[in-house]
C-alpha positions in Angstrom: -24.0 3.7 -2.7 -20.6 5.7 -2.8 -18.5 7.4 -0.7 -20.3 10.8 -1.0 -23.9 8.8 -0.1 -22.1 6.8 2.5 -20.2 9.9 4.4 -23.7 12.3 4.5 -25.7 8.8 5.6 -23.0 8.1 8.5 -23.1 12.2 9.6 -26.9 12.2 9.6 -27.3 8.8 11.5 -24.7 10.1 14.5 -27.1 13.8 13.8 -24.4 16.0 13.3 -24.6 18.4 11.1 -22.4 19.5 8.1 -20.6 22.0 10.2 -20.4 20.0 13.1 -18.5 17.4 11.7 -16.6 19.5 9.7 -15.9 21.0 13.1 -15.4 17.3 14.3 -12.0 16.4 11.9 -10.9 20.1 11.9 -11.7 21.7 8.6 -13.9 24.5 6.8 -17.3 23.5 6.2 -17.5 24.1 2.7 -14.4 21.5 1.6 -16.6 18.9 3.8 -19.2 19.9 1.5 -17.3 19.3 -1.5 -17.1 15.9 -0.2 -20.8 15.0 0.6 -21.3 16.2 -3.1 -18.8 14.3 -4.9 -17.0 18.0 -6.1 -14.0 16.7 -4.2 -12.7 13.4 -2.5 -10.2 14.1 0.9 -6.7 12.9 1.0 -6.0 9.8 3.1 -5.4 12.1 6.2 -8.5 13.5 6.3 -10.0 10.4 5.3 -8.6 8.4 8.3 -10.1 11.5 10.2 -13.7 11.3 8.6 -13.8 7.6 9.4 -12.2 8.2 13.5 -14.8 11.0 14.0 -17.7 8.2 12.4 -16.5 5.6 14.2 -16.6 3.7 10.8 -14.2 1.6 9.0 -12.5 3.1 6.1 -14.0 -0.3 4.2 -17.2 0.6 5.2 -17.0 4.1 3.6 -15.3 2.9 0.4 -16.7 -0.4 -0.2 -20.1 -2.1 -0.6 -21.2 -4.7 1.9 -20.1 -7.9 0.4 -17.8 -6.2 -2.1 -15.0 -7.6 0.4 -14.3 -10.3 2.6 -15.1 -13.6 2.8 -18.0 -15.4 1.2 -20.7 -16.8 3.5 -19.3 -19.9 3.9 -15.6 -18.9 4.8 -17.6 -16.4 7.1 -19.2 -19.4 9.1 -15.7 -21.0 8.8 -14.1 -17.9 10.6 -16.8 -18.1 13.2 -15.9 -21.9 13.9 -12.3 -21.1 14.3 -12.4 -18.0 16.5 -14.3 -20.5 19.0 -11.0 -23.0 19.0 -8.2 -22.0 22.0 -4.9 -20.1 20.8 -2.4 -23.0 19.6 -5.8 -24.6 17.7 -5.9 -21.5 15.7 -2.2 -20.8 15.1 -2.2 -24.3 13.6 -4.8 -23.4 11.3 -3.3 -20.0 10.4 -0.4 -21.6 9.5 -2.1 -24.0 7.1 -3.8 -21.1 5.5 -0.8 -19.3 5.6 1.4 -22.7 3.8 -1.9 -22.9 1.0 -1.5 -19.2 0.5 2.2 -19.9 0.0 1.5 -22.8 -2.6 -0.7 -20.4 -4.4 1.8 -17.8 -5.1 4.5 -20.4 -6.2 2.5 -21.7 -8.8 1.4 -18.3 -10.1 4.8 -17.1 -10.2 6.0 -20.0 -11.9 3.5 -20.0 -14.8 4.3 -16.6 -15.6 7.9 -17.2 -15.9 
């Protein structure tokens, strides 16, 4: 589904109508239009506005579900370490952060 199918199923599932949410992030109803039809994509601006007045995230507009994030099993991982106190998870952020670190080294050094 993309953004166009995305931004008229978020309006219709809070019921508002075209004009009301063009109302809603402060522009003429027919450049909203151009929007839900795919005539016209809105500049980040509006775009930060479309996604305040859905209550959305701008990833959920722009992407598909598991088009981003983590895979399921980093995902159960994440949920493991969001139950550990605060110094249990800086420690592990700075492992990730060291690995992450690593990474880049060694990509930058077999492209020299």
């Amino acid at each position: 589904m993309g953004f166009p199918e995305k931004l008229s199923a978020h309006r219709k599932a809070l019921c508002l109508t075209q004009q009301q949410m063009a109302d809603k992030i402060g522009m003429h109803v027919s450049q909203y239009k151009r929007y839900e039809s795919g005539a016209s994509q809105p500049v980040i601006d509006v775009f930060r506005r479309i996604a305040l007045a859905l209550n959305v995230s701008a990833d959920m507009l722009l992407f598909e579900p598991d088009e981003r994030g983590p895979d399921d099993r980093l995902k159960l991982q994440f949920e493991a370490i969001s139950q550990l106190d605060e110094k249990e998870r800086e420690a592990v952020e700075i492992v990730i952060t060291s690995i992450l670190h690593m990474h880049d080294a060694k990509r930058w050094a077999s492209q020299k």
